[in-house]
N, C-alpha and C positions, 0 to 999 in steps of 0.2 A: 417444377424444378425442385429437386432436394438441395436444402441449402447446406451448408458445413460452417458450424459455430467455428471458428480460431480466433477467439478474442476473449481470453478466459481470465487475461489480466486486465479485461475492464469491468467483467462480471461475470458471474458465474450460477449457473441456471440451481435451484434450489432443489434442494434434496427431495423424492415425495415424502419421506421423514418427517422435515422441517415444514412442510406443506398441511401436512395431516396434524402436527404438534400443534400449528399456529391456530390452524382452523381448530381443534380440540378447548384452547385456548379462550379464542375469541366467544368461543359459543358455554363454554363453562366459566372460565374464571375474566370475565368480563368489567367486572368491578374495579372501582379507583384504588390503585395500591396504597394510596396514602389514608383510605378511609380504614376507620376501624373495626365498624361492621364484619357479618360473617362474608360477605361480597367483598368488602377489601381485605378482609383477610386471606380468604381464598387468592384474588387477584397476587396477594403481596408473596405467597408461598411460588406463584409460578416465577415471579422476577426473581425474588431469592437462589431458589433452584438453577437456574438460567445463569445467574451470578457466580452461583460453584463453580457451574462448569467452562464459565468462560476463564475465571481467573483458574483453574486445574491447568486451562490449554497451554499457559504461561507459566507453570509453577507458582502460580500468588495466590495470597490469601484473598477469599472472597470480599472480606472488609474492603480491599485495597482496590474494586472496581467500580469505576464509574461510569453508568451507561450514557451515552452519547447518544444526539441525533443521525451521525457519522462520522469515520477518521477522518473528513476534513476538519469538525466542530473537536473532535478529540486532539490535534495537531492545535489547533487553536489554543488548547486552555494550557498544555502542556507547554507552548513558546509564551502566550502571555503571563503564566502565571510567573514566568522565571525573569519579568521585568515588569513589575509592578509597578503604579504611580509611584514616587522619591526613591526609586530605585535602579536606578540606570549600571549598564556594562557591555558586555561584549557578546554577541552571539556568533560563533564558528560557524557555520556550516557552507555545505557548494550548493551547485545550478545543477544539483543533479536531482534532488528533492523534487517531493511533491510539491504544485504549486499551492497546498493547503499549507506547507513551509515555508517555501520563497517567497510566497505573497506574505506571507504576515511577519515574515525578515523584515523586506521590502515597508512595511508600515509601519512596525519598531521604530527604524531606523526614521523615519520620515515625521514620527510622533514627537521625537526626540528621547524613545526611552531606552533604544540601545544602538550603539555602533556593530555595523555588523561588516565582519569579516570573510567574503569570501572566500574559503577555500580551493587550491588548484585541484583537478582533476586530471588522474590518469588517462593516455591515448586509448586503454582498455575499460573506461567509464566505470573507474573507481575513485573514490577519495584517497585523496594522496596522503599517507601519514606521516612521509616529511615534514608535507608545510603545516599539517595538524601541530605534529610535535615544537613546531618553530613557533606558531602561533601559542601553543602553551604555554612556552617560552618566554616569549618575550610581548602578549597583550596582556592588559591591567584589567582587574575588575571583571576576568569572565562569568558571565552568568551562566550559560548552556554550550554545549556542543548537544546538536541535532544531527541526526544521520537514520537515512533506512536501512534494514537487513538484503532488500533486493530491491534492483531498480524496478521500474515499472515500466520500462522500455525497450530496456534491453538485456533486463534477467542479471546482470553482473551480481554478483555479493560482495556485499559490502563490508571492509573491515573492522566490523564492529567491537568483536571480543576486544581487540586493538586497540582502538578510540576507545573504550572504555577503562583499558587497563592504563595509557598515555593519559585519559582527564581524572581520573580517579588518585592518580601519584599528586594533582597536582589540588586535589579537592573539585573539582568540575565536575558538575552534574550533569548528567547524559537522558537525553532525548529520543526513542528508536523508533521509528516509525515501521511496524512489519507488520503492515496492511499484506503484503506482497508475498510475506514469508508463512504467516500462521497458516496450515494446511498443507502446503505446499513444500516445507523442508522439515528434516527431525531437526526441530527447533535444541536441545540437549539444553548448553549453557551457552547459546548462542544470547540469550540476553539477560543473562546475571550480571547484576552490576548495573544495568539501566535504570535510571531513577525513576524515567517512566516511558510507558511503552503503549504503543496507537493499535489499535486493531476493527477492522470495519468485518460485518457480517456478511453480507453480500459477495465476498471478493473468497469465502468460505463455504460457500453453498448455504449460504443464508439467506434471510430478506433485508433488501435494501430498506434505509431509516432509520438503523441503529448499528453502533460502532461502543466502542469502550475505551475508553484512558483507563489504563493500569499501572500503580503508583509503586512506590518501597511503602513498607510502613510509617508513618509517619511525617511524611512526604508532604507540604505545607501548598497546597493548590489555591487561587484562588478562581472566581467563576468571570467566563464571559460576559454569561446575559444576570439578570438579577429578577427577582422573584422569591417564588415559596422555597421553601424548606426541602424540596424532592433532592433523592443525591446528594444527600448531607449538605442541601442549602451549596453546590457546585453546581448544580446542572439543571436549572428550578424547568418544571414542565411536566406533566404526567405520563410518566413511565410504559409504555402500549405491553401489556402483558402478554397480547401474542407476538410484537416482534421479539419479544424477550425471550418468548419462549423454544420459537423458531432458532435464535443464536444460539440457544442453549443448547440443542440435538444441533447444530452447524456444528459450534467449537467442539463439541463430545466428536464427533466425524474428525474434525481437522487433527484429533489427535495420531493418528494412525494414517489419516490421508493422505502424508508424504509416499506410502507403501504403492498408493496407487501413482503417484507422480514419477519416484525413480523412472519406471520403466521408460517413461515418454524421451528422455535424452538419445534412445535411439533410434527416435522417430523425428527428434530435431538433429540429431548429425546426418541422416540419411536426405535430410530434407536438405540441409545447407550443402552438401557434398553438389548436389544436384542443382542449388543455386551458383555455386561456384566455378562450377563446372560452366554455368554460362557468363561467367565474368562477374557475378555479381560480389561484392565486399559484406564480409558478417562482423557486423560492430561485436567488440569482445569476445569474440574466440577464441582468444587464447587465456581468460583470464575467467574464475570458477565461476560459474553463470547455475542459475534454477534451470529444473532438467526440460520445462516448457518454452521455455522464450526462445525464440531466435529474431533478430533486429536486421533489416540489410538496408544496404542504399540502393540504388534505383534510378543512377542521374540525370536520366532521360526524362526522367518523370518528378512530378509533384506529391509526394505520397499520399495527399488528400485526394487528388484526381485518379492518384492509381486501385485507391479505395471504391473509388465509385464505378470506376470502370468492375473491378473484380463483386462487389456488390451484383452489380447486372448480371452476372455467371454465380450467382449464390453464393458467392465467396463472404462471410462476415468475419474481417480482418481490420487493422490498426493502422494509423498513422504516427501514434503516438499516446499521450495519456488521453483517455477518454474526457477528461479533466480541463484539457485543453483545448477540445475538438471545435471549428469553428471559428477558432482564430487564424488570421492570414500570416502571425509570427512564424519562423523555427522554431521547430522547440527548443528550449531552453536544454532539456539535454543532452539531444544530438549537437547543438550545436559546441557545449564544455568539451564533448567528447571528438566529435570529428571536424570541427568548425563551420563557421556560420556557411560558405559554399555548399556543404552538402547536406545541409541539417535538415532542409524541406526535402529529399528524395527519400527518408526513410521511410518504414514498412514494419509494422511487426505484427509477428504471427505469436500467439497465445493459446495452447494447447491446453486438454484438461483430464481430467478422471475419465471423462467417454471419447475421446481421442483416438480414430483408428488408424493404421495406415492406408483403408481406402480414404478418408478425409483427404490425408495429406496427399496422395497423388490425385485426387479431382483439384487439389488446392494448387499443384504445382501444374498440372496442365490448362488451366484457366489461365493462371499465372503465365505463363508462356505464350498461350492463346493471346493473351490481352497484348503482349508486348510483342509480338509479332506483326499484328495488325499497325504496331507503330513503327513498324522496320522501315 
């Protein structure tokens, strides 16, 4: 059976580039970065290196990155550091977030070190910047507004430039999570003005096990876990020189790798036309979405069941965030957006750089296959 990867926003297969760098890597500069030796020095020119190019991918200065075990552990230091122990306030954000965000709201909140304000969400699974703007307005002591560039469900983008120009009038530091976007959009000035910014490897054609917090200059972090000195004494733990090296040739790709993404939105309207056509609902379509996602419902079905059914027909397809896979919940997305009734039927398809249109019609005739058998 040939199978067909459509799950590219849970990961994304690595470059042979990034393959060959790592391995280059591993097998010459092998040595601890932090040693001083000609072995850590060696080791330390490949993270630095790596360092450029991920902070170039965002316009930031190299200083201003911080390598991460992943965007969840980068999501972490970024929400905790903006409510430190004797410093409580307010955190914005919706239920459209990663649960590397929602969760660690979710234990703020329960810590006692910040009140956190849900935000409304749009029917088209967007953050509403009414109630943003209301909430600026009128909560006390906000410490962050948090928001991603794209969902990771259902592709929407997010309006970030917006939330940042709305928290900034009022001094509010901003949070952007674009795990979802680096690679995948011409980023331009899509996040100037974020104080700080999540990006994970793997979701770039990288290797999974490293991610980055990207700061403003000056930008006052403090760390999760505690230890040595690695990562300016933020991120204590010895630095793997070949995933470093690996993100380093990813983010050099993701800078240009939108070029190869455009094209795919007309292989997702082709594809939904064709879901539509058999009754099925495309969450956010009407609303600017990344050129790979398309989201539907399914409500005949459980989309974890409908996953395993199209599995068996070589289909590798979504229910949801990879992130959440495993839990008997809705998700928490679908459900902001279409509510809790139809949150478990959803389905997403995630396309990528080797994307063809034979993929998508083996995907759409399995598809059909599988739901026929339940007529």
């Amino acid at each position: 059976m040939t199978r067909v990867y459509l799950d590219w926003n849970a990961t994304t297969p690595p470059l042979p580039e990034v393959v060959l760098a790592m391995s280059h890597a591993m097998t010459e500069a092998w040595g601890n970065p932090s040693s001083i030796h000609g072995d850590g020095r060696r080791a330390r020119k490949v993270v630095e290196d790596a360092r450029a190019l991920v902070g170039a991918l965002v316009s930031r200065d190299p200083r201003d990155v911080l390598f991460t075990g992943s965007g969840t552990e980068a999501n972490n230091i970024a929400l905790r550091s903006a409510f430190v122990a004797g410093r409580t306030g307010t955190l914005l954000v919706s239920r459209l977030e990663h649960p590397s965000v929602t969760r660690v709201a979710e234990a703020l909140e329960s810590e006692g070190r910040a009140r956190v304000r849900w935000l409304r969400v749009t029917c088209e699974g967007t953050l509403d910047l009414t109630d943003l703007a209301s909430a600026l307005s009128t909560e006390k002591d906000i410490g962050l507004v948090a928001l991603q560039a794209v969902n990771q469900e259902h592709g929407a983008l997010q309006p970030v430039a917006e939330a940042v120009r709305l928290a900034s009038a009022r001094g509010v530091p901003v949070h952007v999570d674009a795990v979802q976007a680096a690679g995948r959009l011409p980023l331009g000035d899509m996040l100037t003005g974020a104080d700080t910014i999540t990006l994970a490897a793997h979701k770039l054609r990288g290797p999974k096990g490293i991610g980055a917090l990207v700061s403003r200059p000056g930008k006052l972090l403090h760390p999760v876990l505690v230890g040595g000195a690695q990562e300016r004494g933020l991120r204590p733990g010895t630095v793997d020189p070949g995933l470093a090296a690996g993100f380093g040739v990813a983010a050099a790709h993701a800078r240009t790798a939108h070029e190869l993404y455009a094209p795919l939105a007309v292989l997702r309207d082709a594809l939904e036309a064709r879901l539509v056509a058999r009754g099925l609902r495309i969450i956010g379509r009407e609303s600017p979405r990344a050129p790979h996602v398309s989201c539907f419902l399914v409500p005949s079905w459980v989309g974890a069941e409908l996953v395993s059914a199209l599995d068996l027909e070589g289909m590798s397809v979504s229910s949801g965030s990879a992130c959440s896979a495993g839990t008997i919940e809705p998700s928490p997305v679908l459900t902001a957006s279409v509510g809790l009734e139809l949150a478990s039927s959803g389905l997403r398809v995630s396309m990528g750089e080797t994307t063809t249109a034979e993929d998508v019609d083996n995907f759409v005739r399995a598809l059909f296959t599988v739901l026929s058998r339940a007529a």
